[in-house]
N, C-alpha and C positions, 0 to 999 in steps of 0.2 A: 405732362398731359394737361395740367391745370392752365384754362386761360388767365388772361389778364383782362381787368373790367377798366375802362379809363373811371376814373371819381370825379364830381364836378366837387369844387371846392369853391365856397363861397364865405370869403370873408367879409363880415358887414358891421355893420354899427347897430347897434341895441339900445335905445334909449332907454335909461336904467337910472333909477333915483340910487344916494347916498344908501337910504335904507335896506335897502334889499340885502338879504343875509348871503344870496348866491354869487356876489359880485365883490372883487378886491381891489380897493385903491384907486375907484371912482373920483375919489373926493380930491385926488391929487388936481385934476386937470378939467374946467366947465367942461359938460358932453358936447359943445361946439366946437371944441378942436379933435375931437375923435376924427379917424380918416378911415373913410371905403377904399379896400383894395379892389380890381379889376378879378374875378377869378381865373379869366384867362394866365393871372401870372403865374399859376401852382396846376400843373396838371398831370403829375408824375408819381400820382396815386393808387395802390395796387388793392385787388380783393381777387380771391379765390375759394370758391366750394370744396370741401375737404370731409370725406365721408371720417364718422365717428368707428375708431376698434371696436371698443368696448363702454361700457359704466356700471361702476358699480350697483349693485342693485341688492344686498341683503338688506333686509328689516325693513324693504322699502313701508313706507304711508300706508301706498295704495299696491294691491296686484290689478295689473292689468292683464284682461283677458279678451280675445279677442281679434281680427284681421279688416285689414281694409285694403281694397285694392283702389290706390289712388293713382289716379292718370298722367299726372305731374312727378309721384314716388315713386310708383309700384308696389308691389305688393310689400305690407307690415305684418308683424304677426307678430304676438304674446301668449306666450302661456307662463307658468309657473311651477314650482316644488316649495313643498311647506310641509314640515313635521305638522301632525295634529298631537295635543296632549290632554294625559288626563287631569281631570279637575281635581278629583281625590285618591287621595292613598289607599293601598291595602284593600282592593275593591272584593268583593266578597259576591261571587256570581252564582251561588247556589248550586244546586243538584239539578246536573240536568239543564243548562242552559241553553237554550234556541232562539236563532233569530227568529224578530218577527218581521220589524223593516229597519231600511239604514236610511239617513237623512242629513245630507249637509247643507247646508244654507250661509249666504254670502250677505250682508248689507251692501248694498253698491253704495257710492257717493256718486254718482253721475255717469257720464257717456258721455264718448270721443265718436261721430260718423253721422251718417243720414238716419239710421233708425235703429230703436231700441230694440225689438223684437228681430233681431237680425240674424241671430248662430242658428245656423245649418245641424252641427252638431256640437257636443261636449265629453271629452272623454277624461274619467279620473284612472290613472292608473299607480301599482303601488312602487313607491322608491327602491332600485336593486343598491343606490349607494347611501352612504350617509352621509348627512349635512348636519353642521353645526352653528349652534347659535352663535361663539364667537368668534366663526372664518371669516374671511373677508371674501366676498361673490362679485363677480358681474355676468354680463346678460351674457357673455358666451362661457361660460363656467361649465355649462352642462348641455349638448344638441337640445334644441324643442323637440319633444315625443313625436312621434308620429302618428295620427289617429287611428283608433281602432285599436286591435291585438289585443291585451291583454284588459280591454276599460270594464270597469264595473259598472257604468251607467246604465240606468234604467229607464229613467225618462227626468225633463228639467220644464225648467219655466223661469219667466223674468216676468216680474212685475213690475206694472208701471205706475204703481200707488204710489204719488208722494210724499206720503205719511211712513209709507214701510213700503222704500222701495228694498228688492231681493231678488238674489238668485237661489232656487232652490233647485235641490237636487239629490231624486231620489237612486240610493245606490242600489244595488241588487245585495242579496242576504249572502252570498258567496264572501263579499266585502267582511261583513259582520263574520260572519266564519272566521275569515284569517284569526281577527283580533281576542274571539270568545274562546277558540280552539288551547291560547297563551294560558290560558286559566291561570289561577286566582294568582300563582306566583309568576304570569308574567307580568301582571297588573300591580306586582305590587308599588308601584313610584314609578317617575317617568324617565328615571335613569335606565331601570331593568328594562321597564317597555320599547325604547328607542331602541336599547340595542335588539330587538326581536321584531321591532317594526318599524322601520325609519322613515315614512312618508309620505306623500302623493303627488302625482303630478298633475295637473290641471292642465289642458287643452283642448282649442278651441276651433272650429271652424267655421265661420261667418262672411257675409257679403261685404259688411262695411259699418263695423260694431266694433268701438273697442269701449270695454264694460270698466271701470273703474271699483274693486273691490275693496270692503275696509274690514281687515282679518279682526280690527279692533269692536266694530259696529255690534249693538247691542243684539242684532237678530243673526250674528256670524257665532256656528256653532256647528258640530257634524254630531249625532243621538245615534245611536243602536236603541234599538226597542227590544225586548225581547221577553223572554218568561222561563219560568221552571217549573221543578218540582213545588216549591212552596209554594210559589207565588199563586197558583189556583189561574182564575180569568184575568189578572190584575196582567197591566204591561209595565217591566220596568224602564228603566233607560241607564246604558252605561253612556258618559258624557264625556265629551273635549272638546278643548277652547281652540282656537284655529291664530287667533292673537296674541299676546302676553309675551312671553319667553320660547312662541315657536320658531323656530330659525326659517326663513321664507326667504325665497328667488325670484325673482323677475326675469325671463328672460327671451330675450328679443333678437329676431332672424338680424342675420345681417345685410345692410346696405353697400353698395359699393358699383352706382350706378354711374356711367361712365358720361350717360349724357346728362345729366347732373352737373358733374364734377367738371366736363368741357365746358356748360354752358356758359357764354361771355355776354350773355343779354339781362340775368337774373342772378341774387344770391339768393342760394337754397336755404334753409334751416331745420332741421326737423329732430325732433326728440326719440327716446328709444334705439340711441344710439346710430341716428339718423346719419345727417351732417351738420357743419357748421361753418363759417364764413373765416376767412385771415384778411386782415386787413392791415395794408405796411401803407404807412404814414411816409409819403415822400418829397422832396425838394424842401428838405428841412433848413439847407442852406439859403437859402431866397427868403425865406421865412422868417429867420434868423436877422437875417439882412435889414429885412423890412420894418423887425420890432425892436430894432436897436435903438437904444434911448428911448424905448417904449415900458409902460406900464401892463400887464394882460389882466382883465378886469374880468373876465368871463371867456370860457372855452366850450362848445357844447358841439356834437356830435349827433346827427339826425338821418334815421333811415326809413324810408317813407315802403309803405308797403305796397305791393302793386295793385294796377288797378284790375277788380275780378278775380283776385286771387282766393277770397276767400267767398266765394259764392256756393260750393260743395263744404269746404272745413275753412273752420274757424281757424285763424292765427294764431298764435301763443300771446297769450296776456302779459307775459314779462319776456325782457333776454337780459341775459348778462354779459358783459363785457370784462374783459379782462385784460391783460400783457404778457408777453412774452420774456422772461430774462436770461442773462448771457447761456443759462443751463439747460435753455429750453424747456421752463417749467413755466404752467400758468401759473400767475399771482395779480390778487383782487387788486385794483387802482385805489391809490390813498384818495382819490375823491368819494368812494364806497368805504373802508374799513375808518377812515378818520371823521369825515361829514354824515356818513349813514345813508340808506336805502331813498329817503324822502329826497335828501340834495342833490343825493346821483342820477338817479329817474332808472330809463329803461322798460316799465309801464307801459303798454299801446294805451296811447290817447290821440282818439279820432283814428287817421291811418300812418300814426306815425310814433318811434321809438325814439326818445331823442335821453342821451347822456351826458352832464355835465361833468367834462374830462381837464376841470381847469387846471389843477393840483398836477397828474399827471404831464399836461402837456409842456408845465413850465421847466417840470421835471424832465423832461427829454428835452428839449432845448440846452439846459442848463446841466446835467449829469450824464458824463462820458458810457454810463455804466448801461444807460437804461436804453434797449433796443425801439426799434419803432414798428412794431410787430403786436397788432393783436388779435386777440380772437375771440368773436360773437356768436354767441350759442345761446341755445333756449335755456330757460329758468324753470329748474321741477324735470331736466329730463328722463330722469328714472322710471317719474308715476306719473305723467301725462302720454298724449300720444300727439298732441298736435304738431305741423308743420305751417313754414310761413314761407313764404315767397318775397321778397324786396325787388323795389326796384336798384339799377346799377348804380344810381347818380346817390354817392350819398355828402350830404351836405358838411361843411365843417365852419361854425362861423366863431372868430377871432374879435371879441369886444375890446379894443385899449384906447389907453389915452398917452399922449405926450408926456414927460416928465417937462 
C-alpha cells in the first residue's frame, strides 16, 4: 500500500576550510579539485509514511492531556492513569471523618493547538486495574476511557498565568469518600493503600488543545479537605503527590490513516505514536563508482519542510534519525552516539532539518553488514503532540576530494 516518493539527490561541493571540526580529510586535496556530480545520476531513492504501533510511555516527563482534530491527521487524543500517593505514613484521620472538598491540580509546562482554554470537558475516573511503578507501558497498554460514566468531576479550569500556569480540578466529595471510607489502616503506607486504591484516569474532551502536564511541578498535587470530631471549624487535609514514585501512562488513540500512509506527494511525521518516515538510500552502486579513489570529507542529509505546513501547528523542533540493521532493529548512527547531538544536528533551523550522516554513509559503502534503510521520526514522541509535514525532495550532498 505504501507509495514511493522519487528523492532528488544532490551532490555538491561545500567550500569548507582545513579547520572545521565537521569535515574529514579536506587537507588531503586543494577544494579546487573537488567535483559536482549532476543529481540527475542517482535517482533511485525511496521514502514511505508508516503509521507508529505503539511507544512506550511510563514515567513519561510530561502527561498529555487533551484532542485535536487536525485536517491533515485526524483526530489525536491523550488521556492518562497515574497512581496518586501518600505523603505520610500512618495517617491518623480522627473520629468522624467528612469530606469537605477534593482538589487536584496539574502544573502544565505548555500547550500543543490553537487555544489554551479549549476542553469541552475532563473526566477523572477511578483505576479497576493495577499499574506499576516498575512495568514497562505503552500508549495502547490500556483503551482511553470513555467520558462520562463513572467521572467524579465537579467543575475545572486552566489558567493562563504565566507565573502559575495550572489545571485545576475540583473533584466531587464522593471521590474523597472512596479514600477516607480505607480508614486509618488503609492509609497506613502506600503499599497498603495501592492495593485498596489503585488510580485515576484522566480524560479529556477538547477542540484543539493538547495540555502538557508536569506530575513533577511544584503546584501538581490532589488535597482532600475535610474535618472531624476534634478538629472543631478547623479544615484539615489528607495529601498526595501525583509525581515522585507514582507509576503514570500516557496513552494515545491510534493512527492508521490510510491516506497518510498512500500519500506520494508529502512525508508525514507526527508524535504520539503518530507516524514516521523510511527512507532506503539507493543506487549505492553509481555512487560507489563515482567516489572511488575519492576521499568523503562531509555527508549531510536535509529535509526541508513544506511550504504552509505549519500555519495551524507547529512542527517538531527536533527529529531523530536512525538505521535499520540486518535484525531489523533501530540503532542510533555513530555520527550521534560517537560525535554527539551538536555534530549530528536534526534541529529545525529556518524550514529545514539537516543531519550530518558522514560516519554512517562511509560505513555503508564500505560494510557488507550495514543495510541502507532508515527511519525518521520525531524527537520527545512520548510528551509532545506535534506533527510535521516535508516536502518529498529531500536533498543528500556528498563533499570529497581526490586522493
Amino acid at each position: 500500500m505504501n507509495k514511493i516518493f522519487l528523492l532528488s539527490l544532490l551532490v555538491a561541493l561545500i567550500a569548507v576550510s582545513c579547520a572545521d571540526p565537521n569535515t574529514i580529510g579536506l587537507e588531503v586535496q586543494p577544494t579546487s579539485d573537488n567535483i559536482i556530480i549532476n543529481s540527475d545520476d542517482f535517482t533511485n531513492f525511496n521514502s514511505t509514511n508508516e503509521s507508529v504501533d505503539s511507544l512506550r510511555t511510563d514515567e513519561a516527563l510530561s502527561l498529555i492531556l487533551g484532542e485535536i482534530d487536525d485536517s491533515d491527521f485526524g483526530n489525536n487524543r491523550s488521556s492518562f492513569y497515574s497512581q496518586i500517593l501518600l505523603t505520610d505514613n500512618n495517617t491518623d484521620l480522627g473520629t468522624n471523618p467528612t469530606v469537605d472538598s477534593v482538589v487536584m491540580s496539574y502544573t502544565y509546562s505548555g500547550y500543543y493547538g490553537d487555544d489554551l482554554a479549549d476542553f469541552t470537558s475532563i473526566d477523572v475516573l477511578v483505576l479497576q486495574d493495577d499499574i506499576y511503578k516498575d512495568s514497562v507501558y505503552y500508549s495502547t497498554s490500556y483503551p482511553i476511557p470513555t467520558p462520562g460514566g463513572m467521572s467524579y468531576i465537579e467543575s475545572f479550569s486552566v489558567s493562563n498565568d504565566t507565573e502559575k500556569p495550572l489545571l485545576k480540578v475540583k473533584l466531587n466529595n464522593d471521590f474523597g469518600d472512596l479514600i477516607l471510607d480505607l480508614e486509618n489502616e488503609g492509609l497506613k503506607d502506600n503499599e497498603v493503600f495501592l492495593e485498596n486504591f489503585k488510580g485515576i484516569s484522566v480524560v479529556a474532551s477538547a477542540q484543539n488543545t493538547m495540555l502538557y502536564l508536569n506530575p513533577n511541578g511544584s503546584n501538581s498535587f490532589l488535597k482532600i479537605y475535610y474535618s472531624n470530631d476534634e478538629s472543631g471549624s478547623d479544615t484539615l487535609s489528607l495529601d498526595f503527590e501525583l509525581g515522585g514514585d507514582a507509576a503514570r501512562i500516557n496513552l494515545f488513540n491510534e493512527k492508521n490513516n490510510n491516506a497518510i500512509i498512500e500519500d506520494d506527494s508529502n512525508v508525514h511525521l507526527q508524535s504520539m505514536a503518530g507516524y514516521k518516515a523510511k527512507i532506503t538510500l539507493g543506487d549505492l552502486d553509481v555512487i560507489k563508482d563515482t567516489l572511488e579513489d575519492k576521499v568523503i570529507n562531509k555527508v549531510t542529509i536535509d529535509f526541508d519542510v513544506e511550504s504552509d505546513s505549519q500555519s495551524e501547528y507547529e512542527a517538531h523542533e527536533k527529529l531523530v534519525l536512525v538505521r535499520v540493521d540486518n535484525e531489523g532493529n533501530n540503532v542510533f548512527l555513530t555520527d550521534f552516539t560517537l560525535e554527539g547531538e551538536t555534530h549530528f544536528g536534526g534541529k529545525l533551523k529556518g524550514d529545514i532539518y539537516s543531519f550530518n550522516i558522514t560516519r554512517y554513509f562511509y560505513q555503508l559503502l564500505n560494510n557488507s553488514s550495514y543495510t541502507n534503510d532508515l527511519y525518521l521520526m520525531p524527537a520527545g514522541a512520548a510528551v509532545n503532540a506535534n506533527r510535521t509535514i516535508l516536502k518529498k525532495d529531500i536533498k543528500l550532498t556528498i563533499d570529497y576530494s581526490g586522493l
